[in-house]
C-alpha positions, 0 to 999 in steps of 0.5 A: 145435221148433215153428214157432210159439211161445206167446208167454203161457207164463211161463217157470220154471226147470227148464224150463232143466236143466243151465244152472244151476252153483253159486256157489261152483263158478263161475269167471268173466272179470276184466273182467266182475267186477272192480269196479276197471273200474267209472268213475264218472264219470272224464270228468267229473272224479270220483274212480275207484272202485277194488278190488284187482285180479283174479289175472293168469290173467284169472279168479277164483273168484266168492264171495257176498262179492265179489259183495256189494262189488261190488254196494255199489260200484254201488249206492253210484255209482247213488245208490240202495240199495233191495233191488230196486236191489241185486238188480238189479245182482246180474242185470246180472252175471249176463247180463254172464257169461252174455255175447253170443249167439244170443238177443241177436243174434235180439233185435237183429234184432227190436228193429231193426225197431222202428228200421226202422218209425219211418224207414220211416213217416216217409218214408212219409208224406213221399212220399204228400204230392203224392198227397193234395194231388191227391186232396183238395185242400190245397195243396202246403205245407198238406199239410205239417201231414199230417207234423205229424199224424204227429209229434204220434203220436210225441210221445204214443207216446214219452212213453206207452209209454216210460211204460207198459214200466216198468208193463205190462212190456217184452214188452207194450210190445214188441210193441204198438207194431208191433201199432198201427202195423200195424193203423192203417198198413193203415186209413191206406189207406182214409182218407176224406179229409185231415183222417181220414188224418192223424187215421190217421196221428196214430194210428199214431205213437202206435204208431210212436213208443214203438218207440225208447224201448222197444225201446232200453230192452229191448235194453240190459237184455239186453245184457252189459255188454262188448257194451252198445255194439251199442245204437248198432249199431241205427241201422243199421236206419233207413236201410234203413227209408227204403230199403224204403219209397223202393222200394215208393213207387217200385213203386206211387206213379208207376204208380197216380195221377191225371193231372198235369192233374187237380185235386181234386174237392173244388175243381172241379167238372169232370174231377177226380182220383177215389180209384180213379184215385190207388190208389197212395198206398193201395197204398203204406200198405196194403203199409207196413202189411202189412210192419209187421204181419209184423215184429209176428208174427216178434217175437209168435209166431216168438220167445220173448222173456222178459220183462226181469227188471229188470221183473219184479223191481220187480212181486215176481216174483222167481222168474220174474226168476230163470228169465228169466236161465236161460232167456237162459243156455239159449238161448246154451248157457251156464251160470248161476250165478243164484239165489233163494239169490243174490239174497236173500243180497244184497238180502234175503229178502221177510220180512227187508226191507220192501219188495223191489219197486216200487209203480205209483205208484213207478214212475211217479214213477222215471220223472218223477224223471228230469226232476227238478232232482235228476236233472237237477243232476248233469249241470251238476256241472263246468263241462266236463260243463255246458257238454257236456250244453248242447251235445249237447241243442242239437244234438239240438235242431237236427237234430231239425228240421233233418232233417225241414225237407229230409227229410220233404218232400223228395218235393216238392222234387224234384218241383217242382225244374223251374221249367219243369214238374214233374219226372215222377212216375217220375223223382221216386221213382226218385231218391228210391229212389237216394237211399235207397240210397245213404245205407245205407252212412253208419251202417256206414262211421261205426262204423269212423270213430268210432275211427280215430286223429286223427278219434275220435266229435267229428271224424266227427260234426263232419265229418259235419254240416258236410258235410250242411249245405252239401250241403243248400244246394248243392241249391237251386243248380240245378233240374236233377233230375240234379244235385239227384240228386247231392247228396241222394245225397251229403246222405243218406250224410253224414247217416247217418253224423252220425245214427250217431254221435250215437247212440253219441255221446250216452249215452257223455258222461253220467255213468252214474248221470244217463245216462238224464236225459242221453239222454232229454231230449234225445231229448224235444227232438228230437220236439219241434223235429220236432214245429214243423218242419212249422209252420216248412215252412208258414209259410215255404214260402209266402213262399219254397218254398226257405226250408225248405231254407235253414233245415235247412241252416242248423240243420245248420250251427249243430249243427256249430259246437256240436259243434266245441265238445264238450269231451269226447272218448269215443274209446278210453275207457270210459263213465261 
């Protein structure tokens, strides 16, 4: 097998011999074809869809007429019946079937880096802040707007890409996020001055910023229907971004810098901190940079990825659809029972409908559509689901500004903890370092905690955020740097886990037809609040340089009080 891949080779399928087993010779697993397991919104008060059961031995022969009800039922819950959406829930059970694999857990790897480089460029450029205050003479909070620069290029690479992967295709998206990010991470290393290095680093948010939609995106139209629930597995991937960058910080950051004594040479005239005295927040972004552009090649030429066939279907390219199944079918060493024959016995052949595939300009309007009052309607259908739906998208809200308010300047705090002097540089990013580390194990620890007996999603992600709050508070009681150390140790643990389960959390309470409304809104508010929490962290900072920290905590805090509201337990039952 060769080393490197050709990444352009379009895949065909008797480039897969053997994967292929008829329709009607293929036996398959109840729970992956019995439409009495598809809920539509039981949570929510709705009528469950039910079909007579499958035989007791677990299995069932799968005929073209099972098939076609199964795909009216779903059709049918989805609330659209074009020929496209039909032959793309025929696609969804063929991959349900196929099941978990080798080419799912390589692709959760490479999709995970995309979860890793958005917390590992967040962090930073918290941490380059009192490095660019030294060379080019902000103060210690309007360096701040630097993260609002970066914020900014989140904002415009979700709303871009998450846009583009439905026009372009997936693998393109896929691999240009990390592409951008890369490049524009190792320029960020030579920038001129603040005003050029934050336009750098708008840039490559760009980048960074379609990394969770597209890569999320990607990840689910590969996953099996039993195993869609490894989604919310890839938080476990932002943790250890923050970790990576934490420790190069700590490697470069206190050895190449200017003199504490020294100001910026744009603001005196006499002895001043030159850029070949402050490297090490260079050093910091080139190596940044360097690791996201190996993460770009591990995905582009050490991994076939096959484009999404949902994708490749609403272009007309049903054929290449077909292959890409097979081609997931080999890798697994399993076989399949898709076909052309299949999927236009289903939705019908080009000649016998008018259209089977999306028009740009349809696509586009699919993905506006989900903002539309008719998208949005549904989810404020009962009283319970209202009243859910107003509650999880102010709780991402509040985090969404909550987290960076401590987080993204928390390299400051800790070097300003000493009201005497400022702590030393090496100590500042050893304990930022420490912090990382230890925060890893919270997104593991809340994928136990989420189905423990009396404790369930609600209970762990409440818990959680009440804890992280008052941690946030207790930090400003004293300036000493051991005990600060303490407790942002303990503030990243908890936080991780309230972030890892928020992400499972969110897409399970919303009815499946509206789950991509649900979850997208919400993800919008969050790089929105993220987007004012450097103004908040300015303006506030001047009049008090704690007042940020009060106020995440108290964001934190007003999340838990909505979050002991949730009418909806997910715990032991299956989405909508």
């Amino acid at each position: 097998m060769p080393l490197f891949i050709n990444p352009f080779r379009k895949a065909d399928v008797s480039d897969f011999e053997g994967v292929y087993t008829p329709l009607a010779d293929y036996r398959r697993r109840s729970s992956a074809n019995d439409p009495s397991d598809i809920k539509s919104g039981e949570l929510a008060g709705e009528k469950k869809l039910d079909v007579s059961p499958a035989p007791s031995n677990g299995y069932s022969a799968y005929t073209i007429d099972a098939l076609r009800a199964e795909v009216e039922v779903e059709s049918v819950a989805s609330g659209h019946d074009t020929a496209y959406d039909r032959k793309s829930i025929v696609i969804n059970k063929a991959i349900t079937d196929i099941g978990m694999g080798r080419y799912q857990w390589s692709l959760f790897a490479l999709c995970g880096f995309g979860w890793l480089a958005d917390n590992m460029w967040l962090q930073g450029v918290a941490l380059t802040l009192p490095a660019l205050t030294q060379e080019f003479g902000p103060s210690e909070t309007q360096v701040r707007y630097t993260t609002c620069a970066l914020f900014i290029g989140l904002c415009l690479g979700a709303s871009f890409w998450g846009v583009a992967s439905d026009i372009i295709g997936r693998r393109l998206a896929f691999n240009m996020t990390l592409f951008i990010a890369g490049v524009f991470g190792l320029a960020v290393g030579g920038g001129p001055n603040w005003i050029g290095t934050c336009g750098l680093y708008a840039a490559l948010g760009v980048g960074v910023g379609g990394n969770l939609p597209v890569d999320g995106a990607l990840f689910l139209e590969f996953l099996p229907f039993a195993s869609s629930g490894l989604l919310t597995g890839l938080s476990v991937w932002w943790p250890i971004g923050q970790l990576i960058a934490s420790l190069v910080a700590w490697g470069f950051l206190p050895t190449y810098k200017c003199a504490d004594d020294l100001e910026s040479c744009n603001i005196t005239t006499g002895a001043c901190c030159t850029r070949t005295q402050n490297m090490g927040w260079r050093y910091l972004n080139i190596t940044l940079g360097a690791m996201t552009l190996v993460m770009f090649t591990c995905r582009f030429f050490l991994f076939h990825l096959y484009e999404s066939p949902k994708f490749l279907l609403s272009r007309g390219r049903q054929p290449e659809a077909v292959a890409a199944v097979h081609g997931i079918a080999y890798k697994n060493r399993k076989q399949t029972w898709l076909s052309e024959d299949v999927l236009n016995e289903i939705g019908g052949t080009s000649s016998a409908v008018e259209k089977e595939h999306l028009s740009m300009g349809e696509i586009v309007k699919r993905n506006l559509g989900k903002f539309s009052t008719q998208r949005i309607g549904p989810l404020f259908r009962t009283k319970k689901l209202g009243l859910m739906t107003c509650l999880i998208w102010f709780c991402w809200t509040t985090i969404g500004m909550g987290y960076p308010l401590f987080n993204a300047f928390l390299p400051q705090y800790l070097a300003n903890s000493n009201s005497e002097q400022p702590t030393a540089p090496s100590v500042v990013y050893r304990n930022y370092a420490i912090t990382s580390i230890v925060g890893v194990p919270g997104a593991l620890i809340a994928y136990f905690t989420v189905n423990m007996k009396y404790i369930g999603r609600k209970g762990t992600i409440a818990s959680s955020t009440l804890i992280t709050g008052i941690l946030v508070f207790c930090f400003t009681i004293s300036s000493d740097p051991t005990f600060q150390l303490a407790f942002t140790c303990l503030e990243a643990f908890f936080q991780n886990i309230m972030y890892g389960v928020l992400y499972a959390y969110t897409p399970e309470v919303f009815p499946a037809p509206n789950r991509g409304t649900g979850t997208g809104i919400a993800s919008c508010l969050n790089r929105i609040a993220g987007l004012c929490a450097p103004i908040v962290a300015v303006n506030a900072g001047q009049a008090d340089p704690k007042a940020p920290i009060y106020a995440s905590g108290g964001l934190f805090l007003a999340a838990f009080v909505a979050m002991c509201l949730f009418p909806i337990e997910t715990k032991g039952k299956q989405s909508l």
